[in-house]
C-alpha positions in Angstrom: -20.2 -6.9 -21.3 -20.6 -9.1 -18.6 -17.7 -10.0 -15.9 -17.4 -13.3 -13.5 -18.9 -12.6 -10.4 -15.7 -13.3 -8.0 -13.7 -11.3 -10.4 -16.4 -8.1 -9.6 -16.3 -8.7 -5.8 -12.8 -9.2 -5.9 -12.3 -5.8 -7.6 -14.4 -4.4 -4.6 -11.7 -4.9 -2.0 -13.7 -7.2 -0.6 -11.0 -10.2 -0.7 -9.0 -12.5 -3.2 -11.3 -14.2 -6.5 -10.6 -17.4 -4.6 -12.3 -16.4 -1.3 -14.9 -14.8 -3.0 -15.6 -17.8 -4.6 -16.0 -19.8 -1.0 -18.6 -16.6 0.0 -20.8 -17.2 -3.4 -20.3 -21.3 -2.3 -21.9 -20.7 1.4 -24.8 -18.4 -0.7 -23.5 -15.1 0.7 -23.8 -13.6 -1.7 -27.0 -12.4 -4.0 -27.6 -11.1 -7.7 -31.1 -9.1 -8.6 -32.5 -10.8 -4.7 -31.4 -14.1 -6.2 -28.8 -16.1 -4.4 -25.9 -16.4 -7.0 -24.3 -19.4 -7.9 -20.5 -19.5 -8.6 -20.0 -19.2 -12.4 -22.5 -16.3 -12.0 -21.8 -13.4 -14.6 -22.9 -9.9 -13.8 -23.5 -6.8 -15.7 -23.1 -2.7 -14.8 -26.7 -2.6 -13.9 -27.2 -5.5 -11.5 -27.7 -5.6 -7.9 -24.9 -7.2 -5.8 -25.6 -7.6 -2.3 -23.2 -9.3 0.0 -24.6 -10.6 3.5 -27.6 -8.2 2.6 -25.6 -5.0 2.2 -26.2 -3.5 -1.0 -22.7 -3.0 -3.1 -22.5 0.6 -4.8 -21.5 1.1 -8.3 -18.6 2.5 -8.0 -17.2 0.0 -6.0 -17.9 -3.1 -8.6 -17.2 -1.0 -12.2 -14.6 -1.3 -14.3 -11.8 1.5 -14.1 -8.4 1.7 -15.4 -6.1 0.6 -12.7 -4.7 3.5 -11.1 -1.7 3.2 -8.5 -0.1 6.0 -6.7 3.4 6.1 -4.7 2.8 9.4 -2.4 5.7 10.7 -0.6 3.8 11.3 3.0 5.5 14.1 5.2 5.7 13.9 8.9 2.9 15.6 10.9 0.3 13.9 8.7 -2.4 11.2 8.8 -3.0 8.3 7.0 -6.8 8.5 7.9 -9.7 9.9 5.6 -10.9 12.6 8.2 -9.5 13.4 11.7 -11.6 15.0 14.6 -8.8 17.6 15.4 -8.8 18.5 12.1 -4.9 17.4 11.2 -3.7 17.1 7.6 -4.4 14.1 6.0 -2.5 12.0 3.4 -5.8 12.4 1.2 -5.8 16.1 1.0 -3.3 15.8 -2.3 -4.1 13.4 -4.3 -6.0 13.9 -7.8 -9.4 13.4 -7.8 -11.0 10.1 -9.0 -14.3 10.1 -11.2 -15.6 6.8 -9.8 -14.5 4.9 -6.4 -11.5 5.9 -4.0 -8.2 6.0 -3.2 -7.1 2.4 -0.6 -4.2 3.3 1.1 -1.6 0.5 1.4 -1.1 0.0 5.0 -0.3 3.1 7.1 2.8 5.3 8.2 2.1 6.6 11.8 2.0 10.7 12.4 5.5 11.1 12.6 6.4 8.8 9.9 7.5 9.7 6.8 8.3 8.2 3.3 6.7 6.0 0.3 2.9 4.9 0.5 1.1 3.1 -2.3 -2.2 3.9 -3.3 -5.0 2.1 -5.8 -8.5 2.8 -6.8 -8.6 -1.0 -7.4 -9.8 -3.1 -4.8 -8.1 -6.8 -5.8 -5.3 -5.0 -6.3 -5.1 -3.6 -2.3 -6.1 -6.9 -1.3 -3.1 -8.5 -2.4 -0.5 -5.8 -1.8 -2.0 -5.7 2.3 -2.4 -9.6 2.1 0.7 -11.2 4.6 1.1 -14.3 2.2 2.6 -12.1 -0.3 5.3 -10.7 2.4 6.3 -7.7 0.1 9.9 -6.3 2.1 9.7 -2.8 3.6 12.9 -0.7 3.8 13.2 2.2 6.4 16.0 4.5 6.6 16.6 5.0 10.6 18.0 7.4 12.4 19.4 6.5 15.9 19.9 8.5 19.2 21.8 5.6 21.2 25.3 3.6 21.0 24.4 0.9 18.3 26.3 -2.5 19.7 27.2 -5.5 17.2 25.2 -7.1 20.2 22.3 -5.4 19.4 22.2 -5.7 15.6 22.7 -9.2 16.0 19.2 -9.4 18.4 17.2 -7.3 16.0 18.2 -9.9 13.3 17.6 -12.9 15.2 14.6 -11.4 16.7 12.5 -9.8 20.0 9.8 -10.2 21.8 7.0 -7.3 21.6 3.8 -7.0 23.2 2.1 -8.2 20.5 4.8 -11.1 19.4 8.0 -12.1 18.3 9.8 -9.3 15.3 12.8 -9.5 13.3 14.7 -7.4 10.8 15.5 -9.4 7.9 18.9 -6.8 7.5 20.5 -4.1 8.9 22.7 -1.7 7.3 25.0 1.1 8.9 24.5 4.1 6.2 27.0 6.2 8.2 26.7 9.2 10.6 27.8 9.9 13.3 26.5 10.6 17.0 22.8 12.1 17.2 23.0 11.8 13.5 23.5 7.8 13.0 21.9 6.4 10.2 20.6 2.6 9.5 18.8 0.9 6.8 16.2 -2.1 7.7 14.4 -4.7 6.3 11.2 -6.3 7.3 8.5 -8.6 5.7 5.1 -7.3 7.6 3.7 -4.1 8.4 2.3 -4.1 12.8 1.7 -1.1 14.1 4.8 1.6 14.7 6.8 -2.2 14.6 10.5 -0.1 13.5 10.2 2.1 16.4 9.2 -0.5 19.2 12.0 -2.7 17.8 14.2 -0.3 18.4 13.2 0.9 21.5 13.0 -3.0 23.2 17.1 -2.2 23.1 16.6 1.3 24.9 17.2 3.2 21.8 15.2 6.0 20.1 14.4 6.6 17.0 14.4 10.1 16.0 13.5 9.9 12.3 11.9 7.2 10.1 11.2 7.1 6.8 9.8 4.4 4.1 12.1 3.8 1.8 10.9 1.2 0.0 7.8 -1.4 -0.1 8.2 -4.2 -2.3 10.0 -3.7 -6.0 8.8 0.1 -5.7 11.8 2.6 -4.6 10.3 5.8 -3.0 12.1 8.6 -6.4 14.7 10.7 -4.8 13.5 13.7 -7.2 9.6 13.3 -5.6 9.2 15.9 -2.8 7.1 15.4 0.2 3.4 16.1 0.0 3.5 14.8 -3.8 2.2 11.9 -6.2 3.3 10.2 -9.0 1.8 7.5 -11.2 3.5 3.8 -11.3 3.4 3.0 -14.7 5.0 0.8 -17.8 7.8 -1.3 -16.6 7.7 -0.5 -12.7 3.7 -1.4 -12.7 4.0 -4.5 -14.8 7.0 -5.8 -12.4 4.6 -5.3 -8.9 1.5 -6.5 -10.6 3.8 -9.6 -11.8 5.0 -9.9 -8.3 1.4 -10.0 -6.7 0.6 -13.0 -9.3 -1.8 -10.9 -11.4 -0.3 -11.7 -14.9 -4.1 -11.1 -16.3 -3.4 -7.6 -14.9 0.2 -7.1 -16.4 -0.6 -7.9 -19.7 -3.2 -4.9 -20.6 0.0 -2.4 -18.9 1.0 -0.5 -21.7 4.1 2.5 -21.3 4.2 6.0 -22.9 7.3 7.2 -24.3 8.4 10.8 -24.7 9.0 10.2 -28.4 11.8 13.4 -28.5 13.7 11.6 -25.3 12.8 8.1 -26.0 12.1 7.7 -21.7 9.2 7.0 -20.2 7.2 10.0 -18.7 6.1 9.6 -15.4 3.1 11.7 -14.3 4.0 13.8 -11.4 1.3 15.4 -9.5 1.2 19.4 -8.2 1.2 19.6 -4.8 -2.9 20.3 -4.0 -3.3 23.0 -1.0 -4.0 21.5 2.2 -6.5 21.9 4.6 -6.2 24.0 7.5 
C-alpha cells in the first residue's frame, strides 16, 4: 500500500508533514533518482533520498506506534554510547525489531524522573517541538532559606546566560531544613534550566526529579531503571494533545476481562552494562 510522501518523511523524524511538504516544494527531496513532486506516494521498496542521503528502511516503514515513559535514575545518561563507558538510559529498554528508540529531550547525569520515548519519528517531532509548549513538573529539593522574595522572582522571571526563564508555578511540598521540598512548572526544556534557576538566587539544588511532562504523570508504583507502555486512554489523550487525531483514532485499550482495568505493560529491569 502506498503512503503520501510527507507523511513517510514525517514518520522519519525528519520534521512536521507540513515542513516536509516545503522540502519536497524546493525539490529536496528525491524518489527512485527522480525529484518528487508534492502529492508523491511511495511504497516499502522505494528509494528516498533527502538532500542526496539515502533514507534506510527502517526509518520510513510503518510500525505500530510505540511510546515509553522510563523512570531514569540518577548516575545515568541520556546518550546512546558514552566514552567512559557510564550507564546509559538505553541499556533497559525492550528491544525493537525495526528502527529506534528517540528520547524526548534529556535529563542531565544527576537528574532523575519521567522520560518519554517513541520509535515513531512524527511523533518525537512534535512532543520536542517548542510550539506545542507541553508543561514539565520537577519535584525540588532545596539547600537554602527559600524567601517569598525569591518565589516571586522565579515566577516573574531571570536572566540566564542563555536568556530570560520563568517558572510558570511554584509549590512548597513541605520539609524542612536540608530537606525542603518544592514543586515547579515550566513550558520548555534548556539545558539543566531547574538548576541554574535556582542557583541565579544562590540556592542549590540537591535533588531533582521529573515529575511530570505534559498530560503524562511519572506512576508512583514504576521503580527506577524501568519502562512501561502508554497505552488506551493515557496515549489517546497525548496524541490528542499534539494534534494527531489521525493518530488517536487507530489507539485501541486492552482490558483484563477478570478486573475490568486496563493492563499496563511493565518492563523487567534489563541488566546493565558495566
Amino acid at each position: 500500500m502506498s503512503e503520501k510522501l510527507q507523511k513517510v518523511l514525517a514518520r522519519a523524524g525528519l520534521g512536521s508533514r507540513r515542513e516536509m511538504e516545503t522540502w519536497i516544494e524546493a525539490g529536496r527531496v528525491s524518489i527512485n533518482g527522480q525529484i518528487a513532486n508534492l502529492g508523491a506516494r511511495v511504497i516499502d521498496d522505494d528509494k528516498i533520498r533527502v538532500d542526496g542521503h539515502l533514507l534506510k528502511s527502517s526509518q520510513t516503514q510503518a510500525q505500530r506506534l510505540r511510546i515509553l515513559m522510563y523512570h531514569k535514575p540518577s548516575g545515568e545518561i541520556c546518550s546512546r554510547n558514552d566514552p567512559e563507558g557510564r550507564n546509559t538510559i538505553f541499556d533497559h529498554l525492550p528491544n525493537l525489531r525495526n528502527g529506534r528508540w528517540v528520547a524526548i529531550g534529556r535529563l542531565d547525569f544527576n537528574t532523575s524522573g519521567l522520560m518519554l520515548l517513541t520509535n515513531d519519528g512524527e511523533v518525537a517531532n512534535q512532543l520536542m517541538h517548542p510550539s506545542k509548549e507541553f508543561e514539565r513538573e520537577y519535584a525540588v529539593r532545596i539547600k537554602g532559606i527559600v524567601t517569598d522574595e525569591i518565589l516571586k522572582r522565579l515566577k516573574d522571571g531571570v536572566e540566564l546566560e542563555d536568556g530570560p526563564a520563568r517558572f510558570e508555578k511554584v509549590v512548597d511540598a513541605g520539609g524542612e531544613g536540608s530537606n525542603h521540598w518544592y514543586h515547579v512548572v515550566l513550558r520548555e526544556g534548556r539545558n539543566r534550566e531547574v538548576r541554574r534557576m535556582w542557583e541565579s538566587q544562590e540556592l542549590v539544588v540537591s535533588r531533582l526529579i521529573r515529575v511530570r511532562f505534559g498530560p503524562i504523570t511519572l506512576p508512583r508504583n514504576l521503580p527506577h531503571g524501568r519502562w512501561r507502555e502508554v497505552e488506551g486512554k493515557e496515549l489517546k489523550q497525548l496524541l490528542n494533545a499534539l494534534g494527531m487525531e489521525d493518530k488517536a483514532k487507530d489507539v485501541k485499550t486492552t482490558y483484563d476481562k477478570r478486573r475490568g482495568n486496563k493492563v499496563p505493560r511493565t518492563s523487567r529491569r534489563v541488566k546493565a552494562k558495566r
